[in-house]
C-alpha positions, 0 to 999 in steps of 0.5 A: 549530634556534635552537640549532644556528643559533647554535652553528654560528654560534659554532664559525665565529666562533670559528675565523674571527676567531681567538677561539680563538687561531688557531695554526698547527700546530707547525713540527715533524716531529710531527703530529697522528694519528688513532688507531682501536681505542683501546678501549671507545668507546659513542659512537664518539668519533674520537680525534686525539693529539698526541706532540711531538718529543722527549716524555720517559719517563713524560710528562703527559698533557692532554685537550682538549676542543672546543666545539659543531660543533668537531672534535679537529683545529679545536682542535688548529689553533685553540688553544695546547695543541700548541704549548704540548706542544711546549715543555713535552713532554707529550702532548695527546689531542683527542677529536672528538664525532660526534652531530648537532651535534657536542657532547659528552653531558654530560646523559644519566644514562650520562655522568654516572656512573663507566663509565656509558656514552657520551662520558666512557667513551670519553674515558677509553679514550683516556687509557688507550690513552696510559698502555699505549702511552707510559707516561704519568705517571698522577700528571700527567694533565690535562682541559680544554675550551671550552664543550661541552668545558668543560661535559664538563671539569667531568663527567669529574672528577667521572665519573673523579677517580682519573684526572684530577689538575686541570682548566681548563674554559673557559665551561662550567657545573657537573656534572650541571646539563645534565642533563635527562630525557629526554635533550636535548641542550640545557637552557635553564634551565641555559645561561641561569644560572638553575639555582641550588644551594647549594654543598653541593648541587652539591659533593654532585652530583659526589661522587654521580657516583662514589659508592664514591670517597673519595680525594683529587679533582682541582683545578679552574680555571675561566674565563668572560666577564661578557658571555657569552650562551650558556652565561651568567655565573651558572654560573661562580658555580655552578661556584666553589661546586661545586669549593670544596665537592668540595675542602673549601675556602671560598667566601671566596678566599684571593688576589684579583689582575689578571692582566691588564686586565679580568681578575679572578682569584680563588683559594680554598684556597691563594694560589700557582699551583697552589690548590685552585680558581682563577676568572678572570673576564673582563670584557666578555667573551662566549662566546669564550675561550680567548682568547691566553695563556690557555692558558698560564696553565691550564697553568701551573695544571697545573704542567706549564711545568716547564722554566721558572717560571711567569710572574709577573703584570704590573704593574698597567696603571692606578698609582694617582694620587698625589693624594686621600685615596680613589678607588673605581673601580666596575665592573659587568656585568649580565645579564638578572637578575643582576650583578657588581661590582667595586671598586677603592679607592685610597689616594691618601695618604702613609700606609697604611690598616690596618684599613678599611671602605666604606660605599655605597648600594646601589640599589634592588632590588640585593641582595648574594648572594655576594662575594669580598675582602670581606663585606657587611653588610647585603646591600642599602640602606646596605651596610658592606664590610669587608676579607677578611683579606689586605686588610686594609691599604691602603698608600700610593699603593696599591689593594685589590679586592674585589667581589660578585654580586647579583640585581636587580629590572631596576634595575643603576645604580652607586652615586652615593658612597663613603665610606672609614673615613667619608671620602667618596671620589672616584669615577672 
């Protein structure tokens, strides 16, 4: 009942305050439809699908996926997708829960197996219905999703990854970590972040929930909020080891940059838009995304914005002062036993930094359990960071981030200095 009290509270929030970047439908002839008999549907999932003007031969394809109490049509109305559809032409499929609660099964051992039965096999009926009716382009079709939808983003690229080519999952957790036995609609020890595994562990996860597959898998993109206490903010690390594992590529991000302010977006097995796994981080943030432009940008991973380039990332909000030989900005945000940090060193000089380290106490009961941009050594007391390779230089007048999970003991304090190659720093 707790439960549903605040997830009736969420979906309300969401559509109400316009978190979930309150669109009005498309001015177009088109419109969202209902379609029925689409095929095999255990669950009896509803089916919405959206057919701009104008769609092409063999178009791409995208299934959005809502959140708790949601409905195909509140995220058609109350996300970017369909407008987004109309200027790119692809075609959108919102599928809508109908179970008590109206959240999507990614928990009973059905959903999480290839033709298991429940939601995922009917979602896939839905795309199937859209590849026989519209001959869709079985190279271009795509899964994302909010919470709920997130959480089933994550299942159906492991249930099916023959047939989704990449996936966007906003605040959602890692296949199968919902799972529970018997079946319950809700796992705590999942929502609340404290189901930890090995990157091999949750990469062998997924790989069991279509065991004859070995070819290759779709790319993942991933969002979630620092501040987020429903689906909390440890899954997102756990989702980052998961999709890193699936698609052989390392834990340490290849790129890290700013999209935005308070945005910290990193990239592991490729640097351009369209990497293997792509994390955006957002800071402060609860469980509220897709926040305006978002979408945008996941489909921009999908490389679905084929009439236009993709956008490039704006100038950083915040120069770096002229003057100073360094500054560190130290941000953190905490949950109930973890926390993450971000650091930001500036070179205030006239001559660049090749080569560089930073020296800090960490504060007790701190200790370092992953890490991107740099490495730490040791991972608490009187911690050295040195550089990921791409950040190795400091130019002048110029800044390099970089960051780290840590558990902690109730103590989440910052750091009181710095020091740069031995140089202390200023802090800001």
């Amino acid at each position: 009942m707790i439960r549903r009290r605040i997830l009736s509270w969420l979906g309300a929030a969401l559509l109400g305050a316009g978190l979930l970047v309150g669109q009005s439908a498309p001015a177009s002839a088109a419109s969202l439809v209902e379609i029925t008999n689409f095929g095999t549907n255990p669950s009896g999932l509803r089916m919405h699908l959206y057919v701009p003007d104008g769609v092409p031969a063999n178009p791409a394809v995208l299934v959005a996926v809502h959140y708790c109490t949601g409905t195909g049509p509140a995220f058609y109305s109350g996300t970017e997708f369909a407008r987004l559809a109309d200027q790119y032409k692809f075609i959108v499929i919102y599928p809508s829960a109908t179970r008590s609660g109206q959240c999507f099964d990614v928990y009973t051992n059905e959903a999480l197996h290839r033709n298991g039965g429940s939601d995922p096999v009917g979602i896939r009926s839905m795309v199937s219905y859209v590849q026989q009716r519209y001959n869709a382009d079985s190279n271009r079709i795509f899964v994302t999703g909010a919470s709920s939808g997130a959480m089933m983003t994550n299942v159906l690229l492991g249930d099916y990854p023959d047939v989704f080519k990449a996936g966007a999952a906003f605040m959602g957790v890692p296949a199968t970590c919902f799972a529970t036995t018997p079946p319950n609609t809700w796992n705590s020890d999942c929502a609340n972040g404290n189901v930890v595994k090995t990157a091999q562990q949750w990469g062998d996860a997924a790989r069991a929930m279509d065991p004859g597959y070995s070819g290759p898998r779709p790319r993942m993109q991933l969002w979630h909020g620092t501040a987020d206490t429903t689906l909390h903010y440890p899954n997102f690390g756990e989702e980052i080891k998961q999709w890193t594992n699936v698609l052989g590529v390392s834990q340490t991000p290849s790129s890290t940059d700013t999209p935005q302010s308070g945005w910290t977006r990193t990239r592991y097995g490729g640097t351009g838009t369209t990497a293997p796994v792509e994390a955006i981080s957002v800071n402060g943030v609860g469980h509220s995304l897709p926040l305006a432009g978002q979408a945008a940008m996941a489909i921009a991973f999908f490389g679905l914005n084929t009439s236009t380039p993709p956008p490039t990332d704006p100038p950083p909000t915040n120069p770096p002062p002229s003057g100073g030989a360094c500054a560190v900005e130290y941000t953190v945000s905490a949950w109930n036993t973890g926390l993450t940090a971000t650091i930001k060193v500036t070179n205030g000089t006239t001559s660049a930094v090749n080569g560089w380290t930073l020296q800090f106490a960490l504060p007790s009961g701190q200790t370092i359990t992953s890490s991107w941009g740099a490495s730490y050594s040791p991972v608490s007391g009187q911690v050295t960071a040195t550089p990921a390779s791409y950040n190795t230089t400091i130019n002048a007048n110029s800044s390099v981030s970089f960051g780290f999970q840590a558990n902690h003991t109730g103590n989440t304090a910052e750091p009181s200095s710095f020091a740069l190659n031995g140089t202390a720093c200023t802090v800001s």
